[in-house]
C-alpha positions as CSV (number, residue, x, y, z in Angstrom):
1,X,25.9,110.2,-23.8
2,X,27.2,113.1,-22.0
3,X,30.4,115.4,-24.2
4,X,32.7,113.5,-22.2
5,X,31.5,109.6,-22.8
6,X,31.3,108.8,-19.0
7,X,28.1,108.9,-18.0
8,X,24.8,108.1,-20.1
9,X,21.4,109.4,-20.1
10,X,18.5,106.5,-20.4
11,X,14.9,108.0,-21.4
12,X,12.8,105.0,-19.2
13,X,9.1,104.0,-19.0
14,X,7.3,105.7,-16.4
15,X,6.2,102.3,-15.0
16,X,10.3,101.3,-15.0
17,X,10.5,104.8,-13.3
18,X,8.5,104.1,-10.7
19,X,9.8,100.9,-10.1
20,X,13.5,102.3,-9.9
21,X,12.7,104.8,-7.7
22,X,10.5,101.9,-5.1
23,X,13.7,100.0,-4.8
24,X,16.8,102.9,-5.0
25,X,17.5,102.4,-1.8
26,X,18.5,99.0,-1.2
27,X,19.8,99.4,-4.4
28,X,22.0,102.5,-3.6
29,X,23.0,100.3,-0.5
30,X,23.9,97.1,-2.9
31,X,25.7,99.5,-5.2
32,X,27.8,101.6,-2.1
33,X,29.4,98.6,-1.7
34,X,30.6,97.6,-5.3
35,X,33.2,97.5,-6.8
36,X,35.5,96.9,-3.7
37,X,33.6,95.1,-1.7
38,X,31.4,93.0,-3.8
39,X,32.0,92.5,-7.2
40,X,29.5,93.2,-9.6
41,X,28.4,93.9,-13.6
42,X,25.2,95.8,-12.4
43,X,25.1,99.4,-14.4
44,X,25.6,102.0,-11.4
45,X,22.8,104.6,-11.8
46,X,23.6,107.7,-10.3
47,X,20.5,109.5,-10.3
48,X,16.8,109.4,-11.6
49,X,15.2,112.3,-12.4
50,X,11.4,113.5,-14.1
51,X,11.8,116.3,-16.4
52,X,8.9,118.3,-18.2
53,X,8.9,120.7,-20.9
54,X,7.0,122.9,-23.3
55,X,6.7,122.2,-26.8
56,X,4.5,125.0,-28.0
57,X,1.8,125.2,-26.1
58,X,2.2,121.4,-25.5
59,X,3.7,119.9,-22.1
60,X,5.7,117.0,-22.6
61,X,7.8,114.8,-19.9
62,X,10.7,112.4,-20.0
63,X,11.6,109.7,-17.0
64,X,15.5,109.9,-17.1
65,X,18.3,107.7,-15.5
66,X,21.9,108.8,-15.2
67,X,24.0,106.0,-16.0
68,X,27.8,105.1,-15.8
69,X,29.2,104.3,-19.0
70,X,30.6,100.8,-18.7
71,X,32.7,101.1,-22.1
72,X,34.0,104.8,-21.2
73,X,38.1,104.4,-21.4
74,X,37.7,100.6,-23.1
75,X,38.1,99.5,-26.5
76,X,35.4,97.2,-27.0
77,X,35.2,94.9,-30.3
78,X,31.9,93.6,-29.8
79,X,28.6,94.0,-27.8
80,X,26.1,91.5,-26.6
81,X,22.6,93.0,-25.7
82,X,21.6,90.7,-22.8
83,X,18.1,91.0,-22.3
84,X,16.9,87.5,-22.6
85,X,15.8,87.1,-26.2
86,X,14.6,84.0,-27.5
87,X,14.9,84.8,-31.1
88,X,17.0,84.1,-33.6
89,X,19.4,86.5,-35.0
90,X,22.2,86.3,-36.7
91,X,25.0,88.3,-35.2
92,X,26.1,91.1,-37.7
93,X,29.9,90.5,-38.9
94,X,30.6,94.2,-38.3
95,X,32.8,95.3,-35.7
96,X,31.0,96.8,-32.9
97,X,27.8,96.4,-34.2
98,X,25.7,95.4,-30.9
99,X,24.4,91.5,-31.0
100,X,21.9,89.2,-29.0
101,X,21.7,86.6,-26.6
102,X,21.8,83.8,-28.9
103,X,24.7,85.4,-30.7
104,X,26.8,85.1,-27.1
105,X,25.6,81.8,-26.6
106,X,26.7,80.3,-30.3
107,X,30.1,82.4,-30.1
108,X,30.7,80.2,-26.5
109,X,30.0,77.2,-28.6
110,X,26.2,76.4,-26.7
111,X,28.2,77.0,-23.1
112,X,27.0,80.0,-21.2
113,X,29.4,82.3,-19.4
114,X,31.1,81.2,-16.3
């Protein structure tokens, strides 16, 4: 998270890289035209970038993506991780502890969002 909280920085696979980097631009054209024109709850990345370094005599890389931060100015009481997962978890009672799929899908009573 950068000093300020706005912006985030995502370490990614080089594989998920690769495949950001294939599709940015239709996906920089998608994105030009949120949130004014089409409405959307896609993460706006702002930039990718490949960085290497030394580490002793080492050299070492990192895939990074630049990130809005959709929280930044927001309270937020709880977070759902919604990635899919099929396994069962039982949301932690803590507030802002980050929860799963199934956790959204039992606090909705078994409806999924609208």
């Amino acid at each position: 998270k950068t000093s300020d909280g706005r912006y985030l920085l995502k370490q990614v696979k080089a594989s998920e890289y690769a495949y950001f980097t294939e599709h940015a631009r239709p996906y920089f054209a998608y994105v030009r035209n949120t949130p004014s024109v089409l409405p959307s709850v896609l993460v706006k990345v702002l930039c990718a970038f490949y960085v290497e370094y030394r580490v002793g005599d080492k050299v070492k890389s990192q895939h990074v993506l630049v990130q809005e931060n959709l929280f930044y100015g927001h309270s937020v009481s709880r977070m759902y991780d919604l990635k899919g997962a099929q396994r069962a978890h039982k949301g932690g009672e803590d507030e802002g502890e980050t929860v799963l799929d199934e956790d959204l899908f039992r606090a909705n009573d078994g409806y999924p969002l609208l």
